[in-house]
LUMSE-568371 format. One record per residue (C-alpha): residue in one letter; x, y, z. Coordinates in steps of 0.5 Angstrom, whole numbers, padded with zeros to 4 digits, always signed. Example, Ala and Ser with C-alpha at 12.3 -4.5 7.8 and 13.67 -1.06 7.14 Angstrom:
REM residues 2
a+0025-0009+0016s+0027-0002+0014
***
This chain:
REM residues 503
x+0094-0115-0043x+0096-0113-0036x+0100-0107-0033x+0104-0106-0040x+0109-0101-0041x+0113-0099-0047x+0119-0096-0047x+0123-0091-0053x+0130-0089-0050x+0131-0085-0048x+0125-0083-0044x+0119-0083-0048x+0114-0087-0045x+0109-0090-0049x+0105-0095-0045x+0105-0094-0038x+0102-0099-0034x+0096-0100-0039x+0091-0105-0037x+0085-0108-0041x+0082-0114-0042x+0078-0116-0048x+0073-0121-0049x+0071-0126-0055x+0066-0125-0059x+0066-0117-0057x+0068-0111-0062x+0073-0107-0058x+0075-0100-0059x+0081-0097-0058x+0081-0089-0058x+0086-0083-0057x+0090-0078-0059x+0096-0078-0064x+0102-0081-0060x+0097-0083-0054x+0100-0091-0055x+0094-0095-0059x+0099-0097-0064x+0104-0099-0060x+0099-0103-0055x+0095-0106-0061x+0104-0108-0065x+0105-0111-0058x+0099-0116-0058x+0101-0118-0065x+0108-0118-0064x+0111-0114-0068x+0113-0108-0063x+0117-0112-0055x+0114-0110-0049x+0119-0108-0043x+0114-0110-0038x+0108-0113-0036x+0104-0120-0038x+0100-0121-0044x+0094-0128-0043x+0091-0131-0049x+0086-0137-0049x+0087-0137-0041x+0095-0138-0043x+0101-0133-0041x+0104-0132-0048x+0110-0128-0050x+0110-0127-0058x+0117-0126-0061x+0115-0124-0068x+0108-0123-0071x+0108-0130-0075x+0107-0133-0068x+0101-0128-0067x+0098-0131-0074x+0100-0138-0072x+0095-0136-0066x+0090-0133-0070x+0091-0126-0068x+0092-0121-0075x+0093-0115-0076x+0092-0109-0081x+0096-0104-0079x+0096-0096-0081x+0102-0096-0086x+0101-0101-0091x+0105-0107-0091x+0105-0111-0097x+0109-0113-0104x+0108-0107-0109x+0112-0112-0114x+0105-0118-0113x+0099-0117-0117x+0092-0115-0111x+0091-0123-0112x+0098-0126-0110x+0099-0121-0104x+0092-0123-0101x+0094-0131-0101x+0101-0130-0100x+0103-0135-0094x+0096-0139-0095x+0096-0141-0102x+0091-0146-0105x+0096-0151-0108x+0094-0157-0113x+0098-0164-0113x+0106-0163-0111x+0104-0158-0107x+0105-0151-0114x+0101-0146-0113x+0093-0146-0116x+0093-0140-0119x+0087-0140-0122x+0083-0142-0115x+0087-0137-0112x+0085-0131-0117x+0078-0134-0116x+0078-0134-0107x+0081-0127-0108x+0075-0125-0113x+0069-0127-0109x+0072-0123-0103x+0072-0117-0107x+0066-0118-0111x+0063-0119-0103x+0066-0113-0100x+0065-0109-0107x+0072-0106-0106x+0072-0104-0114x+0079-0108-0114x+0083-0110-0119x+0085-0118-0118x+0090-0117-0123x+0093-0110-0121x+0100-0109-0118x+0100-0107-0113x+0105-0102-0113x+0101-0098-0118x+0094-0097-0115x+0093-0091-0109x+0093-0092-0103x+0087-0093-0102x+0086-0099-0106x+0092-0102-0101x+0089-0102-0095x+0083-0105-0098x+0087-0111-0100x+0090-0110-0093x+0084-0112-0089x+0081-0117-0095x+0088-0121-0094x+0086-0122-0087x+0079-0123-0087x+0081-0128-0092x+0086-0131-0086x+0079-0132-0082x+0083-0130-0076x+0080-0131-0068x+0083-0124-0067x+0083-0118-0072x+0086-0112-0070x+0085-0106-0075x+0088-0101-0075x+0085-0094-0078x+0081-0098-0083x+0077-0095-0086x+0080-0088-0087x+0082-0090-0094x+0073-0093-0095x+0067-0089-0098x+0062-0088-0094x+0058-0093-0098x+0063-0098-0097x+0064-0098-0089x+0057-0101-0088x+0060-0107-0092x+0066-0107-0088x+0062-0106-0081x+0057-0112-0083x+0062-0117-0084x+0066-0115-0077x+0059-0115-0074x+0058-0124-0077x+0065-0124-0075x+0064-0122-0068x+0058-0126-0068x+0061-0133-0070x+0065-0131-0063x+0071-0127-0066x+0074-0121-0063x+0075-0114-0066x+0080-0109-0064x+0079-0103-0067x+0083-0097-0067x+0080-0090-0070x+0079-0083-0069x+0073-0083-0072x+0069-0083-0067x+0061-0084-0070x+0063-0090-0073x+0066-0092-0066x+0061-0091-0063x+0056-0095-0068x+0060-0101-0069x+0064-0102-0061x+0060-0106-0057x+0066-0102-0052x+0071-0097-0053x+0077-0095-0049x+0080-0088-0048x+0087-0087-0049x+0091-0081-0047x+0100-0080-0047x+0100-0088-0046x+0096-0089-0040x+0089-0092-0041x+0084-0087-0038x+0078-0091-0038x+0074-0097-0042x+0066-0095-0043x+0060-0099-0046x+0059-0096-0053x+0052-0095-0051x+0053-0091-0045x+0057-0086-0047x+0057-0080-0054x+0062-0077-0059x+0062-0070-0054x+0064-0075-0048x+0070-0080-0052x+0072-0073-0055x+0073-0070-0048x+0076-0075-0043x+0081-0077-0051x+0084-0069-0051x+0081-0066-0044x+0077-0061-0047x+0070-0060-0051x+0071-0061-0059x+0066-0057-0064x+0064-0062-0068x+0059-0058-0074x+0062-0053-0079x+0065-0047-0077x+0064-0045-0086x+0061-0037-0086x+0057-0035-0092x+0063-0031-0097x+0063-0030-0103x+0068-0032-0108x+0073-0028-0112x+0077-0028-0118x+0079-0035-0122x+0086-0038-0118x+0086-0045-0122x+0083-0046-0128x+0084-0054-0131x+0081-0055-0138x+0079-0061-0142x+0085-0066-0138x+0085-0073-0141x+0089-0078-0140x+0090-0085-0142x+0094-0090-0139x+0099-0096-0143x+0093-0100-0145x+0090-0093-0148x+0084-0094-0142x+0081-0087-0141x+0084-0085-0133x+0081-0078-0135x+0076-0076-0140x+0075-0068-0141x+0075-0066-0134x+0074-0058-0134x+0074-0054-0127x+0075-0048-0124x+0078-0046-0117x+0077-0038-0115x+0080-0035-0109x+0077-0034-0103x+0073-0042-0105x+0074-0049-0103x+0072-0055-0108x+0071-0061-0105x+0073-0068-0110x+0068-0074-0108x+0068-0081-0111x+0069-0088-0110x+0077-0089-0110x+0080-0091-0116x+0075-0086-0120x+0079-0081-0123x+0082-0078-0116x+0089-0080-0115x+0090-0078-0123x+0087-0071-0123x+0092-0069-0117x+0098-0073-0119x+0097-0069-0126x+0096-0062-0123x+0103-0063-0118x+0106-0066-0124x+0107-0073-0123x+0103-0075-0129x+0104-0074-0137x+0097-0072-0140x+0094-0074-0147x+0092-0066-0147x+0088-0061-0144x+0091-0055-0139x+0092-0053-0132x+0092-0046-0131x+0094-0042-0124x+0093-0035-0124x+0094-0034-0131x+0100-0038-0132x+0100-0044-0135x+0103-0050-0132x+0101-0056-0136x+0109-0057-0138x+0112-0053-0133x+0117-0057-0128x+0115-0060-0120x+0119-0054-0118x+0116-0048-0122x+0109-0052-0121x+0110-0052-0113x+0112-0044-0113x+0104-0043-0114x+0101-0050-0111x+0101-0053-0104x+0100-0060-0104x+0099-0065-0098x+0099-0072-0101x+0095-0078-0099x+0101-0082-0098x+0106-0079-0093x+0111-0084-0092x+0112-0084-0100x+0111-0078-0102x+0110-0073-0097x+0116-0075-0093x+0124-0077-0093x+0122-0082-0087x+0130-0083-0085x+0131-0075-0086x+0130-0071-0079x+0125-0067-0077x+0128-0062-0078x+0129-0063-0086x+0123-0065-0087x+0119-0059-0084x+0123-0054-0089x+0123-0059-0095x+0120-0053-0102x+0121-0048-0097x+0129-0049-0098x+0127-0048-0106x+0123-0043-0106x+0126-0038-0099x+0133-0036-0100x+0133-0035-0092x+0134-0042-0092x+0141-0042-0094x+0147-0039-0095x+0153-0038-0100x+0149-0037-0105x+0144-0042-0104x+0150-0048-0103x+0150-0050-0094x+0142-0050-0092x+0142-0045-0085x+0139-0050-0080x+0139-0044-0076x+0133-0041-0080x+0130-0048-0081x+0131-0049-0074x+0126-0043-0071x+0121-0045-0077x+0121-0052-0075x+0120-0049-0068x+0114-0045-0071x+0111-0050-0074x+0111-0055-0069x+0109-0049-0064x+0103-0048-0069x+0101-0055-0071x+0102-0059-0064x+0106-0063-0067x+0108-0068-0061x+0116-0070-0062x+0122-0071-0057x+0127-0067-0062x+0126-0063-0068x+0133-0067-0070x+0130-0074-0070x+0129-0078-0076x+0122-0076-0078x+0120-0084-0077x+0119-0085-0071x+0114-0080-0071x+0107-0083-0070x+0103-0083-0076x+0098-0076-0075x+0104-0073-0073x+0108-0074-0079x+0101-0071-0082x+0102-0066-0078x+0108-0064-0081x+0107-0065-0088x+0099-0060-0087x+0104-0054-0083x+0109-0054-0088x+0105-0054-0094x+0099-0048-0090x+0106-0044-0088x+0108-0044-0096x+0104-0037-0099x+0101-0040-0105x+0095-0038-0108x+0093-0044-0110x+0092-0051-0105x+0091-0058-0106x+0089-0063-0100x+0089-0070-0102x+0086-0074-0096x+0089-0067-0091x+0087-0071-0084x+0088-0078-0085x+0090-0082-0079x+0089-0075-0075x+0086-0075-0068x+0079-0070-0067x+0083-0065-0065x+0088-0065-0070x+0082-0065-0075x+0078-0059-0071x+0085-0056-0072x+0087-0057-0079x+0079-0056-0081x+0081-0049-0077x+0086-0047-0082x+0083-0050-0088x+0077-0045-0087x+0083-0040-0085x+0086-0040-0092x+0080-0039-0094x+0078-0033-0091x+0085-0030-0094x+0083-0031-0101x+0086-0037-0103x+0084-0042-0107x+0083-0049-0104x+0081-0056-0108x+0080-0061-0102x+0079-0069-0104x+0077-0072-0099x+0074-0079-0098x+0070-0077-0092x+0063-0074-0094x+0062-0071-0088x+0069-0067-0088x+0066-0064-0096x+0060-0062-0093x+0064-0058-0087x+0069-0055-0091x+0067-0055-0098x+0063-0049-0102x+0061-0053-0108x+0062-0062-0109x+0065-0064-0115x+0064-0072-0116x+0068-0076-0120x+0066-0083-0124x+0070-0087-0128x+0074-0081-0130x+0069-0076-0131x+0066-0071-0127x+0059-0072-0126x+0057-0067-0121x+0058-0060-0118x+0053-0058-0113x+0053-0053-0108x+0053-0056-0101x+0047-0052-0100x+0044-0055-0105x+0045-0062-0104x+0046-0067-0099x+0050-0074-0097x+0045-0078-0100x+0045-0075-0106x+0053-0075-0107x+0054-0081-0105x+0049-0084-0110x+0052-0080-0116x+0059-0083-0114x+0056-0090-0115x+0052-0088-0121x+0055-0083-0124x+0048-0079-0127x+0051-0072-0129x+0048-0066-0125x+0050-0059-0126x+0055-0059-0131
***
């Protein structure tokens, strides 16, 4: 790729000027802050996002692909950070969609195609359902049948685009193994992360972005996570815990035997019994798919329980509306675009949506006009206070990148006063310096007293923040542990095993 630039009227640049050459049979790193044009580079190689200048030399070849058919056709895929599949279609259909195994007169195999799509997961142990709809799993589970829908494609080129930010710990070795035989049978791996240990462990070389520009490409075994951190934002990032010995106060958040059971009377939670006290951050661990995505959507509302309760300062919530819930709870979903976000909305909108129900500040004729003065100094203050990169707070909230739409929806909820705060994957898709910032005010919250149940699917996030580790198996809680207790082995066995500790 030579000398690409990328322009977003009326005056972002994206890409400027940026030049890299990748080499066949290599895995390819490509880092950066939020916005710093990783995406954009890796969207124009694949076709999906027309560069204004530049060239692009494939197979010793100029090409220029009009759409992304084009790149597969030339076996270049792509899994990119926002998922990008039929929600209607079970796991098995998406993943053989476009390459149907078909028998006489050219119908579907459906049987054949099920059992591809079977041996994929069964090799990458994905805990996937082949049948499931896709609409209904997490967001973790569509990423996985993004990259399994590649691998089954057997591309030349694999671009992937955050892909592990939904994997345990246990999983990602298994991923990297196969991208390693893939790299080694003379495929290329371009891999966008911020995770900058695993970068350093799978890239054979890694290039450094930063606000579109490309600042260097070094050998991954000549350089550290401290150097990549300093020439990705241009100063150190302190990467060990910042946590401070403090005891816990009061009970703010008191779950008790919740259970809950989906349409074929198969148990999603079973008796889970917690509590949360002021001044305390409990981490949730577990492979996803066990019981997480469930136990937050029950606490916010989402979901109707079998029985059990949900308490938060003494007031019981369990049949109390999403609103009436939310004046006590903050929540930062794992699913910005669905959930966390109105993606046609402004910036703006988004940056005061609870607050305009909860302030009265917010509007005015008695709560009939929304004051976009009032929503306009906040949204200033949130971007002031979080580093959100946009070029108008009116702008639709979509054409934000990816971390700074996290950013938004993370300062919007740690700017509400509520005693009680649930993060569901808070800093996916964030860069090391957003993460350093939003680890910051996790372990703020926590100093002023409030109450804070993290589910991460980042092991090393949980020992950073957490004060004790809950690990859930099979809808069960099956551990809680101090941190100083126990270590990243010993949860990420009870997350495969699920032998109860401390219970």
């Amino acid at each position: 790729m030579d000398n690409i630039i990328k322009v977003y009227p009326p005056s972002v640049v994206a890409l400027d000027k940026v030049s890299i050459a990748f080499r066949k049979g290599e895995i390819h790193s490509i880092i950066g802050e939020n916005g710093a044009g990783k995406s954009t580079l890796m969207k124009v190689l694949y076709g999906l996002t027309p560069r204004d200048s530049g060239e692009i030399i494939y197979r010793n070849h100029p090409v220029h692909f009009r759409q992304p058919g084009e790149a597969i056709a030339n076996g270049i895929g792509m899994v990119h950070q926002e998922i990008l599949l039929v929600s209607e279609y079970k796991v098995w259909e998406n993943i053989v969609l476009g390459r149907e195994p078909t028998t006489y007169f050219n119908r579907l195999d459906h049987a054949r195609a099920r059992q591809l799509v079977k041996e994929k997961i069964d090799e990458f142990q994905f805990n996937l359902d082949p049948d499931a709809v896709v609409g209904d799993i997490s967001v973790a589970a569509k990423q996985k049948v993004e990259i399994l829908k590649l691998l089954y494609r057997n591309v030349s080129v694999l671009i992937l685009d955050e892909p592990t930010a939904v994997l345990t710990p246990q999983e990602i070795p298994q991923l990297f193994s196969e991208l390693r035989r893939l790299s080694d049978d003379g495929r290329t791996i371009l891999f966008i992360s911020h995770r900058l240990d695993e970068v350093l462990d799978l890239s054979d070389r890694v290039t450094v972005m930063r606000r579109g520009k490309k600042i260097d490409t070094v050998d991954a075994a000549d350089t550290d996570k401290e150097a990549l951190a300093r020439m990705m934002i241009g100063r150190d990032v302190i990467f060990s815990s910042r946590r401070t010995p403090q005891k816990a106060g009061d009970v703010v958040a008191r779950i008790d035997r919740l259970n809950l059971v989906n349409d074929d009377r198969r148990e999603l939670l079973k008796d889970i019994t917690l509590e949360v006290r002021s001044g305390e951050i409990v981490g949730v661990a577990g492979v996803e798919g066990n019981g997480q995505f469930e136990l937050v959507n029950s606490i916010i509302g989402l979901i109707q329980l079998a029985s059990g309760t949900i308490a938060v300062n003494q007031q019981d919530i369990t049949h109390a509306s999403i609103l009436e819930r939310r004046r006590l709870v903050s929540f930062v979903p794992q699913d910005r675009g669905k959930m966390g976000a109105a993606i046609d909305a402004s910036i703006i909108e988004n940056a005061a949506m609870t607050h305009h129900r909860l302030n009265p500040k917010f509007t005015h004729w008695r709560g009939i006009l929304m004051d976009y003065r009032v929503m306009g100094a906040f949204s200033d203050n949130l971007q002031k206070l979080f580093s959100v990169s946009m070029t108008s707070k009116t702008s639709p909230f979509k054409s934000l990148s990816g971390g700074n739409q996290q950013k938004v929806i993370v300062g919007r909820e740690f700017l509400l006063s509520s005693p009680f705060v649930v993060l569901d994957q808070p800093t996916r898709g964030l860069d090391v310096g957003s993460i350093e910032y939003v680890h910051e005010q996790v372990l703020r919250m926590r100093s002023e007293g409030r109450a804070v149940l993290l589910i991460s699917a980042d092991l090393e996030e949980l020992f950073l923040l957490a004060d004790r580790i809950l690990v859930m198996y099979r809808g069960k809680l099956v551990a809680n542990l101090a941190v100083e207790e126990t270590s990243v082995e010993e949860i990420g066995l009870l997350m495969l095993q699920g032998s109860e500790q401390n219970l």
